[in-house]
C-alpha positions in Angstrom: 17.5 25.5 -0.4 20.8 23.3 -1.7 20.1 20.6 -4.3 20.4 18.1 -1.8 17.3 19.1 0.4 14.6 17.8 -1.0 11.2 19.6 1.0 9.1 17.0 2.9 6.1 15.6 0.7 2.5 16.0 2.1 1.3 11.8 2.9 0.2 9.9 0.0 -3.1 7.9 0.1 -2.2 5.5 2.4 -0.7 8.0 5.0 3.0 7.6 4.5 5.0 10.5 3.8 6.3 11.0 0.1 4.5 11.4 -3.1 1.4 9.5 -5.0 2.8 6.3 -6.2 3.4 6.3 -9.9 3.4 10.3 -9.7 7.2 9.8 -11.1 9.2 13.1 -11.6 6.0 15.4 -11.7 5.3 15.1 -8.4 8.7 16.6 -7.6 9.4 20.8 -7.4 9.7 22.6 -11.1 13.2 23.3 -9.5 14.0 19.9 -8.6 13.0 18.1 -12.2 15.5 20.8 -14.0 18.2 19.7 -11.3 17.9 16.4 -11.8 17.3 16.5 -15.6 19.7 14.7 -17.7 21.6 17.4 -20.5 19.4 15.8 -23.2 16.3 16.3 -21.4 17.3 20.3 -21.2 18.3 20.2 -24.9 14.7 19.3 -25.8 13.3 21.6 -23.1 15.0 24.4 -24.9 14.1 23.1 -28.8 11.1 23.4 -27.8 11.3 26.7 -26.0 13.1 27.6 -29.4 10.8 26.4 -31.7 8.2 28.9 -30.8 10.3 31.0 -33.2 9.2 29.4 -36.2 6.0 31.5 -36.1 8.7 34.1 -37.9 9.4 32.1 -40.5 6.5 30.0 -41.4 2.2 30.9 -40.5 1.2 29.1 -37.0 5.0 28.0 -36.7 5.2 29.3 -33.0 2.2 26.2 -32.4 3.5 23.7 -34.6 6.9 23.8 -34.3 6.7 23.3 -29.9 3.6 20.7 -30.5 6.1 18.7 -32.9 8.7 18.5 -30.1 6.4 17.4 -27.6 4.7 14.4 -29.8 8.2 13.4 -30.4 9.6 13.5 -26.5 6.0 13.4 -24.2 6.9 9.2 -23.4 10.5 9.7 -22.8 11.0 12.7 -21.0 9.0 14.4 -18.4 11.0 17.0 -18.1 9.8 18.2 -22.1 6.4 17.2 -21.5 
C-alpha cells in the first residue's frame, strides 16, 4: 500500500463513511500517523523510545525517564502520546 492510499474507514455513528468525529490522528493506521508525522513529532517518539535507557544509569530510569517525555508532549503531539 503507497502512502497515498489511505484504506476505507468502517461508518461512523451516523453511517457515513470515515472515522469518529473528534477521533483526530488516532483513528488513522500506526503506519499512516508515522507517515504523516511531522520530524519533530519523530524526534520525541524516539526520546522517548531512548529514554528507556536511563534505567542504566539511574534506579527506575527506564519508567521515568519515557513517563517524563510523555507529560511533557501527550497535548501536542499524538504521535508521542
Amino acid at each position: 500500500m503507497s502512502d497515498a492510499q489511505i484504506p476505507p474507514q468502517p461508518p461512523g455513528p451516523e453511517g457515513q463513511g470515515g472515522p469518529t468525529p473528534g477521533a483526530g490522528a488516532a483513528a488513522l493506521p500506526l503506519e499512516l500517523q508515522a507517515a504523516n508525522a511531522s520530524k519533530d513529532h519523530r524526534t520525541w517518539g524516539m526520546v522517548a523510545h531512548l529514554a528507556a535507557l536511563a534505567g542504566f544509569v539511574v534506579p527506575f530510569g527506564n519508567i521515568i525517564g519515557p513517563l517524563v517525555v510523555w507529560l511533557i508532549k501527550k497535548d501536542e503531539s499524538p504521535f508521542v502520546a
